[in-house]
C-alpha positions in Angstrom: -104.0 92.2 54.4 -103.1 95.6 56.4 -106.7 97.7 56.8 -107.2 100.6 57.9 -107.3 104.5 58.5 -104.8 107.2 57.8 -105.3 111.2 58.5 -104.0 113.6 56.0 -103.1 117.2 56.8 -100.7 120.2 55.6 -97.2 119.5 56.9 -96.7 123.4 57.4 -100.0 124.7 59.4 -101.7 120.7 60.6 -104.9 121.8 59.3 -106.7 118.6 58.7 -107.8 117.9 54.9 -108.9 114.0 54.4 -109.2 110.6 56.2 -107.8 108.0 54.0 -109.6 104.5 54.7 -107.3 102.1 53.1 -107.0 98.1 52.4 -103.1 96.6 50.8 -101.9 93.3 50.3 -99.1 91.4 48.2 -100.5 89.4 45.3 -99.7 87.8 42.0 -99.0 90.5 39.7 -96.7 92.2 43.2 -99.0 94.8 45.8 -102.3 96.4 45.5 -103.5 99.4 47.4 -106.6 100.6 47.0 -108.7 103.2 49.6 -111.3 105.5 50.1 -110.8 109.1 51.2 -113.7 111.4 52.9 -113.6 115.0 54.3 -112.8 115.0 58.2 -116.5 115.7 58.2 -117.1 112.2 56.4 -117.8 113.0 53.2 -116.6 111.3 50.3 -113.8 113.4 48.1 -111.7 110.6 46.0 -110.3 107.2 45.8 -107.0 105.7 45.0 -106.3 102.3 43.3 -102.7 101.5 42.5 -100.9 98.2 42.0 -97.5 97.4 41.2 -95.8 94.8 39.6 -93.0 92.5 41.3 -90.5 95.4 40.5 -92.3 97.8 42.0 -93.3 99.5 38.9 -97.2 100.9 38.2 -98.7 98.5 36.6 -102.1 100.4 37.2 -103.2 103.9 38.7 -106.9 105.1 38.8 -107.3 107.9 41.2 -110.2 110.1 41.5 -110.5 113.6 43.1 -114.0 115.4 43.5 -115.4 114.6 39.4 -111.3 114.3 37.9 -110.1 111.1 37.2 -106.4 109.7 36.2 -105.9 106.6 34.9 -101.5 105.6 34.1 -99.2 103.0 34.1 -95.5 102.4 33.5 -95.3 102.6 29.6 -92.5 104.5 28.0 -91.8 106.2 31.4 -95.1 106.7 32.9 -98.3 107.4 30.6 -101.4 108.7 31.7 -104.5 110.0 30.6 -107.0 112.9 32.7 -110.1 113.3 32.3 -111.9 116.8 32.9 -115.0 117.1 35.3 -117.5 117.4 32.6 -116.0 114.2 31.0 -116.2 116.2 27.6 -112.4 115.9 26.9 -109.1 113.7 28.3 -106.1 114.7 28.2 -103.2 112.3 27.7 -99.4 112.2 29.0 -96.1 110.8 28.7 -93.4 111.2 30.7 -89.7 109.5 31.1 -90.2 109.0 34.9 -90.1 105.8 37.4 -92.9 106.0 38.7 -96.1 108.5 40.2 -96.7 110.5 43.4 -99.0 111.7 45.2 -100.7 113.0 48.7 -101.6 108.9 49.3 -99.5 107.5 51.5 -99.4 104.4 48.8 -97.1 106.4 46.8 -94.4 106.5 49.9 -94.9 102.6 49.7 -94.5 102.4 46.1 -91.1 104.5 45.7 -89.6 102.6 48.7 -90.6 99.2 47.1 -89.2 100.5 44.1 -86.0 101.8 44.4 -85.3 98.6 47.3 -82.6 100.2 49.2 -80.4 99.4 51.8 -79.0 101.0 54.5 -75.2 101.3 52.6 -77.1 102.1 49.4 -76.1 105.5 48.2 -78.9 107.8 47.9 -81.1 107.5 44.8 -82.1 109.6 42.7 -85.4 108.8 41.6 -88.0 111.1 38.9 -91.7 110.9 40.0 -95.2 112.3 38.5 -97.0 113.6 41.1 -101.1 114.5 40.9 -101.5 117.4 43.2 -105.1 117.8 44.8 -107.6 118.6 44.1 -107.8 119.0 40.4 -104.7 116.5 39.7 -102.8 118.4 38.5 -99.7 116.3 37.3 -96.1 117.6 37.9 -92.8 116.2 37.0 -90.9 116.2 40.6 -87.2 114.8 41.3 -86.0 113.5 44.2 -82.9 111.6 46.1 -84.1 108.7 48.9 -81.4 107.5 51.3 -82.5 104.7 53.7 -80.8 105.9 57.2 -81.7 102.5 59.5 -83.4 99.3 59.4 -84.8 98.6 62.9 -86.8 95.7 64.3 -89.1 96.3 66.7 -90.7 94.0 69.6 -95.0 93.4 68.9 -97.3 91.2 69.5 -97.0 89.3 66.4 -93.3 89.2 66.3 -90.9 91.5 65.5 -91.9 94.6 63.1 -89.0 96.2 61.0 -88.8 99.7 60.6 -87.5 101.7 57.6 -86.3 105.3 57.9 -85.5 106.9 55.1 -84.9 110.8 54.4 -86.2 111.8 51.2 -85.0 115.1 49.5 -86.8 117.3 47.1 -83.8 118.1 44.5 -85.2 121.5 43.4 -85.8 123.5 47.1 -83.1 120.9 48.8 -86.2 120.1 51.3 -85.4 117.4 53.6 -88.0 115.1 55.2 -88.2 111.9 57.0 -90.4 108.6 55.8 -90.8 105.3 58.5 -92.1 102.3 56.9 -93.1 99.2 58.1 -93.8 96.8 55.0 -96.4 98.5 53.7 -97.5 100.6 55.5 -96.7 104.0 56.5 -95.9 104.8 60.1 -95.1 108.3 60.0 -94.3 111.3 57.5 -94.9 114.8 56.6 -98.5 115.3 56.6 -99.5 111.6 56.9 -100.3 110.1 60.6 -101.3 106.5 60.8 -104.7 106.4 63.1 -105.6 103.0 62.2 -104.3 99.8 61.8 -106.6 96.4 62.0 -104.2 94.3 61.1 -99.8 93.7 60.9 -97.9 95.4 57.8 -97.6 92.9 54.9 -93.8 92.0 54.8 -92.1 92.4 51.1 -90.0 89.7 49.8 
């Protein structure tokens, strides 16, 4: 069960925003991620709660930012419901999409489990709901994954394989690069892994 810490910060300028304290594991209904986030001064701003079926699919999402709250799953596309600070009103939504997105790092995880490329896979085109901080805010976003390379890498506890995949946002053409290691997140824009207590969880 991979533990541990990842730092979140703008991509464009580094400022720091949020330390994500995070726990994952494989389990019967497919993968559950579920973390903490806090201020870089340590206080508390939102969790995350996501788990996916064998598919990779949502099965689940509950995140929380500041008093907002999300709750969705896969159904009909992806459904989900927001609820307001005040808790007076929620708001539902529906969407023909694969899956959701967001500034967690478990949303990396979740597309790459889900679209299960390889490295002579064409590139993907996948459409995503993404909850944008710090009000979540959802937005429809489309994007094409391409897995480049598959390495395996030399550790301690036997050889670690490395995914890099380039990820394109289909509406600016915005390139980026994604390395995964099971599940967890090694490196990408605005996501640096500080942390790690114990190996990546290897998918089947």
């Amino acid at each position: 069960m991979p533990r541990g810490r990842y730092s979140l910060y703008d991509p464009h300028d580094h400022t720091p925003l949020a330390h994500e304290h995070f726990q994952c594991a494989p389990g019967p209904s497919g993968w559950r991620y579920v973390s903490q986030l806090t201020t870089p001064t340590g206080d508390h701003t939102g969790s995350v709660d996501l788990t996916l079926d064998d598919l990779g699919r949502p099965l689940r999402l509950e995140l929380h930012a500041g008093d907002w709250q999300v709750r969705g799953a896969a159904l009909d596309g992806v459904t989900w419901v927001r609820t307001d600070p005040t808790g007076s009103q929620a708001t539902e939504g529906n969407v023909p999409a694969h899956a959701f997105a967001g500034a967690s790092p478990a949303f990396l995880v979740a597309t790459g489990r889900l679209l299960r490329l390889t490295p002579s896979s064409a590139a993907t085109r996948v459409r995503l709901v993404a909850f944008t901080d710090p009000v979540l805010a959802p937005r429809t976003v489309d994007q094409s994954w391409s897995l480049l390379k598959s390495e395996a890498h030399a550790t301690d506890n036997g050889p670690l394989t490395v995914d890099e995949y380039q990820v394109t946002a289909l509406d600016t053409g915005e390139q980026h690069i994604v390395h995964l290691a099971g599940d967890v997140v090694l490196a990408a824009p605005g996501i640096e892994l500080e942390d790690l207590e114990t190996p990546p969880s290897a998918f089947d």
